[in-house]
N, C-alpha and C positions, 0 to 999 in steps of 0.2 A: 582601906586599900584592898584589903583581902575580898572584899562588894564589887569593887570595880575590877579586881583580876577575873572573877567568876562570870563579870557582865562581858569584858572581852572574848573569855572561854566559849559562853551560850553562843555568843555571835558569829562565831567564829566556826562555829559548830553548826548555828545552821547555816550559813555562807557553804558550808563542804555538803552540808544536805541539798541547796539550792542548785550548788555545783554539777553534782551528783546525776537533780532532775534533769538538768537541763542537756546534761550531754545524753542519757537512755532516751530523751525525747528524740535529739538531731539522730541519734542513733537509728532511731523507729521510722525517721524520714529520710534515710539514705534509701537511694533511687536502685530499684535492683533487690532490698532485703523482703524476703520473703517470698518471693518473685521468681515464677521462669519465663522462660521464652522471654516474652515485650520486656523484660523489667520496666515494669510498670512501678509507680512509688502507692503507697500506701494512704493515700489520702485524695482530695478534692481539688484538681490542679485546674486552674485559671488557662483556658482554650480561646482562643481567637478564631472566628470565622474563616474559613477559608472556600477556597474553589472546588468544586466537586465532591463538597462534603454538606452533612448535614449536625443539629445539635442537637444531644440528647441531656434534658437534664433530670436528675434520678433524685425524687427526694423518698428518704426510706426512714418510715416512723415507728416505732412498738408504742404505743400509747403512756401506760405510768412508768415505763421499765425505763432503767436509768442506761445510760450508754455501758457496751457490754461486747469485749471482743470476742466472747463464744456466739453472739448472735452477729457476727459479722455476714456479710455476701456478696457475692463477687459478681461482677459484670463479664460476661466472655461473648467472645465475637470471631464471626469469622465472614468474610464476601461471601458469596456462592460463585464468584469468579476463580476461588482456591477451589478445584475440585477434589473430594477426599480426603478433604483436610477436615481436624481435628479443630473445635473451638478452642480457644487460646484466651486466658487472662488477662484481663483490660486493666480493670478498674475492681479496687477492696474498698465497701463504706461502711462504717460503723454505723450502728442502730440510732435514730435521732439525731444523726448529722445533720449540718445544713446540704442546704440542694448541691450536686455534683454534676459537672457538666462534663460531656465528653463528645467529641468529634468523630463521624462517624461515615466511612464513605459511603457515598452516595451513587455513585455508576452503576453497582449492580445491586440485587438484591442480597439484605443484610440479613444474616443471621445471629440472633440474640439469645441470651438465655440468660436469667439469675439464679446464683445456684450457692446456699450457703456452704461455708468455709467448713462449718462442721456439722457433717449431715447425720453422725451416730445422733446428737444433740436436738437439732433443728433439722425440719421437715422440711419439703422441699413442695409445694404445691404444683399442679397441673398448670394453670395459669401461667406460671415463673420458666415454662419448658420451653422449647427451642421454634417448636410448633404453634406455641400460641404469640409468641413475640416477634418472630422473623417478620419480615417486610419490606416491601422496596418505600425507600424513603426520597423524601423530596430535594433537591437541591437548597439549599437556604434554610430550607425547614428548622423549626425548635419545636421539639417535642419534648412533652413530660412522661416519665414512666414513673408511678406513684407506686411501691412495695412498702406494705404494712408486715410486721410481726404479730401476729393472734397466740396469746398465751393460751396453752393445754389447759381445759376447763375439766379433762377427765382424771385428772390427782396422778397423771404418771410422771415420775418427775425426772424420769430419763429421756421423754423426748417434751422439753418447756414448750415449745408452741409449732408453729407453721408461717412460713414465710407466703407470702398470696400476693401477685400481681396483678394492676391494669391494664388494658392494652394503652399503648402507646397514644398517644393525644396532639395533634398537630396542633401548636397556638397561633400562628400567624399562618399566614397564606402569601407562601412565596410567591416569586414572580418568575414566570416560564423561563429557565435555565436555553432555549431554546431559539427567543428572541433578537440577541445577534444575527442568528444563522437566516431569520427571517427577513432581516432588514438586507444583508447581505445577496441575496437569494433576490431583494424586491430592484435594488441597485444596479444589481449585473444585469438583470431582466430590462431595466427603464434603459440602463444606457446602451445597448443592444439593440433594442428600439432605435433611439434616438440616431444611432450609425446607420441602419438601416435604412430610414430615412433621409439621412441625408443623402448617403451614397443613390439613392431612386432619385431625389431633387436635381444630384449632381450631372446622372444622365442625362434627365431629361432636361436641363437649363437650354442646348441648342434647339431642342423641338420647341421648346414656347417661345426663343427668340425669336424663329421660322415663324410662328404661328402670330409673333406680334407683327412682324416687317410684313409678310407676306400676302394678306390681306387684298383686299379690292379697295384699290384706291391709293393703296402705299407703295402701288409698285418705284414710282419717283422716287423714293426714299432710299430705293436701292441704286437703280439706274437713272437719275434725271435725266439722260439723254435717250432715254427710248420712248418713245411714242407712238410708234404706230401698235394696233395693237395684232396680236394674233393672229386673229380671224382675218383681217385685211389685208396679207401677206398671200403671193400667191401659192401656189403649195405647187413646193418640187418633187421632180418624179424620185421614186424610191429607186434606189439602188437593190440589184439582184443581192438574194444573201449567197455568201459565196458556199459552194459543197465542202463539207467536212473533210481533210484531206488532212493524211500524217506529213508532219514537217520534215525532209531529209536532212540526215546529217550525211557532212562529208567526210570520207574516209579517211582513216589518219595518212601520211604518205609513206613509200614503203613498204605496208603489209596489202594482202589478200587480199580479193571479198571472195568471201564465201558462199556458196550456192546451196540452197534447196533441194533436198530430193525431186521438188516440181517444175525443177530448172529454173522455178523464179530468181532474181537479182535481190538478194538481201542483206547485201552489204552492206548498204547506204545507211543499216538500222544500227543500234548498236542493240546489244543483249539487254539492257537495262529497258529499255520498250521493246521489247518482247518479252520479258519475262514479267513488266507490273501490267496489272489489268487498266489501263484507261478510262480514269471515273470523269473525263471533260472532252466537247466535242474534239477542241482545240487543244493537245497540251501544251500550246504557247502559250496558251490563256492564262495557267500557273505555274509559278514560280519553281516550284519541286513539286511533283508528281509521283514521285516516291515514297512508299509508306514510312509513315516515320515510328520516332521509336514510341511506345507507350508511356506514358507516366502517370498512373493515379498518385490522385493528389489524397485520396485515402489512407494510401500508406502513410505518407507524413503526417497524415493528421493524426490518426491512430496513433503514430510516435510521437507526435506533440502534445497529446492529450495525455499518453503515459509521463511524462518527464513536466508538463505542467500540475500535476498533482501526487505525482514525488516529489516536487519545489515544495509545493502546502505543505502536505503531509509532512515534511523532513523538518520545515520550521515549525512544526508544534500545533497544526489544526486546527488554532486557537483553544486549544486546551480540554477538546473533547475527545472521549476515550475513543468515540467510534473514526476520526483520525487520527489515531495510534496504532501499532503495530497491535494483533490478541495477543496476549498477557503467557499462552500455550496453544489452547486447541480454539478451534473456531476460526471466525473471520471475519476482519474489519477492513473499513474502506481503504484503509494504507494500504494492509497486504493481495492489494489488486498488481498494484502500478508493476513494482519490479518484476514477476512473472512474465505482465503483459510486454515489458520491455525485450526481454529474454526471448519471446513469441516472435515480435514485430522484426526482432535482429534475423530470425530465421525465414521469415517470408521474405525481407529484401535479399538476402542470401543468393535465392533462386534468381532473380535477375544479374544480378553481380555474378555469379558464373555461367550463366547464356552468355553475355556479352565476352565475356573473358574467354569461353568456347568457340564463338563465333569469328573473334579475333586469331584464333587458332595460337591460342598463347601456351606452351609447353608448359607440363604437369608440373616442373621441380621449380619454376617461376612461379605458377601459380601454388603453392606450397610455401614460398619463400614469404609472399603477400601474407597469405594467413598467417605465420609465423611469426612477421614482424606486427602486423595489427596485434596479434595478442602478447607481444612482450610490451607494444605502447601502453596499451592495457591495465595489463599488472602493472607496471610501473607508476602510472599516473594512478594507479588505488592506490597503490604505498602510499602516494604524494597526498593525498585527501588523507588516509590513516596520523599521517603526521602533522593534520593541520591544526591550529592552536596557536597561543603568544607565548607557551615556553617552548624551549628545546626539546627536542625530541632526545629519549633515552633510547636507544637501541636495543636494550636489554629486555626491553617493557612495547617492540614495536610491535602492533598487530601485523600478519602477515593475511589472513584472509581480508576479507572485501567483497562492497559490490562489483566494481569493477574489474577485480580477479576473478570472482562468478563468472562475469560475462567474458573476461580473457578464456577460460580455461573451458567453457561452454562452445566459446567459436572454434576455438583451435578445434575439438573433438568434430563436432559436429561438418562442419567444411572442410576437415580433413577428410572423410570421410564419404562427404558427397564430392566433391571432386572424383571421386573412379565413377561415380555412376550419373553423372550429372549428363543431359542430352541435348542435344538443339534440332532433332528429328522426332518428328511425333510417327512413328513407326507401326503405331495399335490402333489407329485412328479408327479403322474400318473392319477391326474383329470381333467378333462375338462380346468378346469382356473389356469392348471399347470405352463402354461407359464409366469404369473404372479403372481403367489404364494408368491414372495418376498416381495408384496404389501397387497394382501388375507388373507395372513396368519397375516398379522400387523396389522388388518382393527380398530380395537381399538384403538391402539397406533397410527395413522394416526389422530383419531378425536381428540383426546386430544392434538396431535401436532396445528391441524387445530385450535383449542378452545384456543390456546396462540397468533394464528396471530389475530384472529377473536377479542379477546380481547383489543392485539396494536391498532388495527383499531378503533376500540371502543370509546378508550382515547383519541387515537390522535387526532381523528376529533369530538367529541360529551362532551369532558372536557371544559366546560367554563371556560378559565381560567381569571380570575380579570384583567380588562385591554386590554385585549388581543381580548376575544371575544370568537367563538369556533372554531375549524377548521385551526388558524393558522399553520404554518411551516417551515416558512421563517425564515431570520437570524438576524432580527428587525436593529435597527440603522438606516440607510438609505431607508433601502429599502421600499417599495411604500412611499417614503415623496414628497410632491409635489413642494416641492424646497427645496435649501440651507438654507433658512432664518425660513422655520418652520418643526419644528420635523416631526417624521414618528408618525402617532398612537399604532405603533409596534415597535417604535423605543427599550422598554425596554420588548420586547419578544422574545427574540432568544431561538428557539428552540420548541415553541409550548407551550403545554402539556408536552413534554418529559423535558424539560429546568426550566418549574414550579416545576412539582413533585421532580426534585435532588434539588433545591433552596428548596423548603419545608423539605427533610428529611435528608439532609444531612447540611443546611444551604449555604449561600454566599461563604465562609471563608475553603471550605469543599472539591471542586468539581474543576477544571480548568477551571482557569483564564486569562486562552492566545489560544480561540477557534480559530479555521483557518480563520473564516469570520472578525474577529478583522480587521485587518489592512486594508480591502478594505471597509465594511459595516462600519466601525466606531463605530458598536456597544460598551455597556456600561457595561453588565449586562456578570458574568461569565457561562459558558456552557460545560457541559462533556461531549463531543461523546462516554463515555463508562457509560452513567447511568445507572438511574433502568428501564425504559419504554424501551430501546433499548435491550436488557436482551431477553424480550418475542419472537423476531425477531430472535437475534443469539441463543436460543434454539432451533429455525424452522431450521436456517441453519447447526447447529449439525447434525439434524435427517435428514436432507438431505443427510451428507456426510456417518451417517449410514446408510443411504439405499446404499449407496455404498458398503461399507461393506456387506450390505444382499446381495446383488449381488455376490460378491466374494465367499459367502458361501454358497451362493444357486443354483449358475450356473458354472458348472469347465469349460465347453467348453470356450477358448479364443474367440469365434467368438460371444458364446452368452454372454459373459459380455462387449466387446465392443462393439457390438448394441446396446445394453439396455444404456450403457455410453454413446454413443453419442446420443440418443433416448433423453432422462433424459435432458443432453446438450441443444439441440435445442428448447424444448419443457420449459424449464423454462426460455429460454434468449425471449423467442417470448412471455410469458406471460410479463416477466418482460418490454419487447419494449412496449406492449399494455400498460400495466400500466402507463406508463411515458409518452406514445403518442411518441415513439423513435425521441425525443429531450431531450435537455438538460433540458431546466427549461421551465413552463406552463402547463404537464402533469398537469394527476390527481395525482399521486403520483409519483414525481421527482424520481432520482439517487440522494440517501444522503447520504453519509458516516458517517456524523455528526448524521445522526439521526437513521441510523440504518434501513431505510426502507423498504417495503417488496419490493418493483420492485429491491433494492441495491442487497439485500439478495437472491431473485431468480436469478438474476443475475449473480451474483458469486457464486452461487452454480451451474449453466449452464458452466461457465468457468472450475469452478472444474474437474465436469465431462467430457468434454474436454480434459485435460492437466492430467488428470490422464487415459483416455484411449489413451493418447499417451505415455505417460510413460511406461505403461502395455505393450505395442505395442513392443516398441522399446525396451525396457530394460529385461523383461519374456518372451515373445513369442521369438520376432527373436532375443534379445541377440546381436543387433549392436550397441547397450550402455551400459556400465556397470554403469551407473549412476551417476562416479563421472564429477565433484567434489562434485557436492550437497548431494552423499548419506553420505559421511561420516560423513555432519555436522547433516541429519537427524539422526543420532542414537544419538545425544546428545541434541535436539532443548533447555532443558532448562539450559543447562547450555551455551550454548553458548548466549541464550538470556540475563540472569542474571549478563554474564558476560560483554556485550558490552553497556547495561545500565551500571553497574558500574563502567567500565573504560573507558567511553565515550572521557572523556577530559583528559586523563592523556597516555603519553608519554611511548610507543614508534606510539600507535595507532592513537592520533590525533596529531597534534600540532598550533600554531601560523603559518596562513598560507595567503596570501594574496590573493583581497577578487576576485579573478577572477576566472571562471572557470576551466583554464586547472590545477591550484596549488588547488583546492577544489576538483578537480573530482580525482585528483591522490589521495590526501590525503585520500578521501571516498573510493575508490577504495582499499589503502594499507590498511585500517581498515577492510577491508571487506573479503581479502584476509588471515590478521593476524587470521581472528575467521575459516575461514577455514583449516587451519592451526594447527588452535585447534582440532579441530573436527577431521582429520587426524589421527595426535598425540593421538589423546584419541583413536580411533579407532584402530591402530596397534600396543595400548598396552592394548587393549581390555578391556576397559572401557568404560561404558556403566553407564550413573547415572540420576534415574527415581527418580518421584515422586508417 
């Protein structure tokens, strides 16, 4: 008995020792121990392919040495899309592990480094450094990086060996990440074609009927009752052509006529042919004779182009970075459109009060107009801010927007040109005629100038609490001087311009998911459509109205595309200086997030660009009729109102899986369905402004 109490005891005993193991194991793989920043776990975790990533699998050997957590090392990684940041801990493998896989983004260039855990201990090789591993890696790619342990053959026994890396080793050969975009690019191109063609067929269908009936021989087939022919007919005398002579009109009854200094009778005319010049012998001959009003169809295409590729863009690109918003500084194809929008609303401006002028419609009416356009504005951006299938919290509502942008953009701006807005071209024929588009504004130039002068102001000479003055970076990571201790900017995204929304709008108030989040790590929420960015897109307004002056103030095609490309060149070469034409270390970056003035000259330089090629191509010579993009400019806000609201609901997007060619088609038919719209509304002529 006293045998088997002892055999219960041992067993019992090791059951508490097994116990024991087993929980300091789970222990050793809790996600987080040992770990800052990523908590990252401590071991070989099982990765799945994904989109815009690549696989790195690391297998790390010491030859007879037995596994051994003083030769452990660590994987650290950072994009080069984080600027200034600090590599950050991935992945810890123990000596003689099996292979460890890790996912690794793939959009821009990767910086790597293996770097042991304890380097009093183990040596750190040249190879293992940040300069011999970094590299832009492939989409799809699996790659090996192989790290050997070489034991110290010199008997010093405080540092055992050296850690030595290979470079990196591609095993398979992806397949062009890029290929959607081609097949996409060959589709729009054939079926482009294909309309072109018809619509030529479709002309000409009456000339080849003409050319089938018409013939010698066929004439019967039009007329069986003619017979005789031509030539056999005698030929009647011509009728005199009558003298060119004005048609009188009769005078209303009751009033005057009035006389001539020359005594002549000119009553009988009315002012209206006298004051247009006569382009027909007869003006009975045409209908209206009267010059009518202008309408390039440039304009709207220019705006249908911008809001058809904020439709792409807004649904995701098909999942490529460069249609995405940049991440900070730089610039990708999204952050074109809404500038250009901002631009295109300021050159139709200029038409919209000539006509409002012309009509001789009093200042505090036309005041009321703007007033009310931009409270529709804001309003209907709330109404997009709130969209979704839950309830809106009130306490959690954004209060900026795109569409508060552009409320609070007009109101400034056409307030403003309203005192100086003209319907006489007065400089035509003075010395500084040639630029009278600008002379004639020379007030409304300074006042534009006294809102960038002002950004400028804030942005850099605001001390903001914490921050310092001057910042503009996107805080979290960036200048932190490692993983293990914070940035001093870590809670300043956005400057000056990031303080002021957090002060008057609140935390709870403004967007919560800025583009720099997921690379910077940042804490702190950030609108790229605050109030400090505001001052900047009313300069870019008044840019796109000076386009407009231009259209108003110069008819010749030849002189409003000089001055457009002029305009063009000359504010993309300020905004280069500005920035020191780089991405990030100017004096004043490429921000989209922040609204800067190098972003904003910038893309008012493209504007004018892309709108005297428009002009070019679509007014002048008439080798484009604009579509597809004009039809959706005669509608921009409803088609924008509308593809926020129906973003996620069927037939426009769906559950789609997450690669690119099933996300680019998916964005592609969403993008297609709002032109579509735009069509449809347009050839039952419907036209719906604010």
């Amino acid at each position: 008995m006293a045998g088997r109490g002892r055999m219960k005891l041992c067993i019992l005993q090791v059951l508490y020792i097994l116990t024991l193991w087993h929980s300091s194991q789970a222990q050793g793989h809790v996600p987080g121990h040992g770990l800052v920043k990523e908590e990252i776990p401590i071991q070989c975790p099982n990765v799945d392919d994904k989109m815009n990533n690549a696989r790195i699998s690391i297998l790390y050997t010491s030859g007879v040495l037995n596994q051994n957590p003083d030769y452990s090392v660590a994987l650290l990684y950072q994009t080069e899309e984080c600027y200034k940041c600090p590599l950050v801990e991935r992945l810890v493998i123990l000596n003689n592990s099996t292979s460890c896989n890790i996912l690794i983004d793939s959009r821009w260039n990767s910086r790597l480094e293996i770097r042991p855990l304890h380097e009093e201990t183990v040596k750190q090789d040249p190879s293992c450094k940040e300069d011999k591993l970094s590299e832009k890696l492939h989409e799809n790619g699996t790659y090996d990086l192989y790290v050997t342990f070489t034991p110290n053959d010199t008997g010093d026994k405080t540092v055992p060996g050296t850690v030595k890396c290979r470079h990196l080793i591609l095993e398979n050969m992806p397949a062009d990440s890029y290929i959607p975009i081609y097949v996409a690019i060959g589709c729009i191109a054939g079926v482009s074609i294909l309309i072109t063609l018809g619509k030529l067929l479709y002309k000409k269908r009456w000339y080849c009927l003409n050319r089938l009936f018409m013939t010698t021989g066929n004439e019967s087939l039009i007329n069986p009752k003619k017979s005789d022919s031509i030539d056999d007919r005698p030929s009647a005398p011509l009728k005199p052509t009558p003298r060119a002579t004005l048609r009188q009109r009769k005078p209303p009854k009751k009033q005057k006529q009035s006389v001539s200094n020359s005594g002549g009778d000119l009553g009988a005319y009315t002012s209206e042919d006298l004051g247009v010049m006569q382009t027909t012998i007869n003006p009975a001959d045409e209908q209206d004779s009267r010059p009518k009003k202008e309408r390039l169809k440039s304009l709207d295409t220019f705006r249908g182009i911008s809001i058809i590729v904020m439709i792409f863009v807004n649904y995701g690109g098909g999942g490529y970075w460069f249609f995405r918003h940049s991440r900070w500084n730089g610039l990708t194809f999204a952050d074109l459109v809404f500038p250009w929008f901002i631009w295109i609303m300021g050159t139709a401006m200029a038409y919209s009060f000539t006509g409002m002028l012309r009509r001789v419609t009093p200042k505090h009416k036309i005041f009321w107009k703007i007033f009310k356009r931009s409270c529709i504005l804001f309003v209907l951006g709330l109404l997009v801010n709130t969209g979704g299938c839950d309830p809106t919290r009130l306490t959690h509502l954004r209060i900026p927007g795109v569409l508060q942008r552009f409320a609070g953009t007009y109101l400034v701006v056409a307030s403003i040109h309203m005192f100086f807005a003209k319907t006489v071209d007065v400089s035509m024929y003075t010395y500084w005629g040639f630029i009278r588009d600008i002379v004639d504004f020379w007030l409304e130039w300074i006042l534009h100038i006294v809102f960038v002068t002002v950004h400028i102001i804030i942005t850099f000479a605001l001390d903001v609490p914490g921050c310092g003055k001057g910042y503009i970076g996107p805080g979290g990571l960036h200048e932190a001087v490692n993983s293990t201790e914070a940035s001093v900017y870590q809670n300043c995204t956005g400057g000056a311009a990031g303080y002021i929304d957090r002060q008057v709008f609140g935390d709870d108030h403004i967007y919560q998911s800025p583009t720099c989040k997921p690379i910077y790590k940042t804490t702190v929420p950030y609108d790229p459509e605050g109030l400090l960015g505001t001052l900047n897109s009313v300069f870019m307004c008044y840019l796109g109205l000076q386009a407009g002056k231009i259209l108003m103030t110069f008819k010749e095609p030849s002189a409003r595309v000089k001055r457009f490309l002029i305009w063009g060149l000359f504010l993309c070469l300020i905004a280069g200086a500005l920035c020191g034409f780089k991405k990030d270390g100017g004096t004043i970056p490429l921000n989209k997030n922040l609204w800067s003035l190098s972003f904003v000259l910038c893309m008012a330089g493209f504007a004018f660009v892309l709108l005297a090629f428009c002009y070019v191509t679509i007014d002048v010579y008439k080798v484009w009729s604009g579509a597809p993009f004009y039809f959706p400019g005669m509608n921009p806000i409803v088609l924008y109102m509308g593809h926020e609201v129906l973003h996620r609901h069927f037939p426009i997007s769906w559950e789609a899986s997450q690669y690119h060619y099933s996300l680019l088609s998916m964005d592609l038919w969403g993008t297609v369905f709002w032109v579509l719209v735009g069509l449809v509304l347009y050839k039952k002529r419907i036209f719906i402004t604010v």
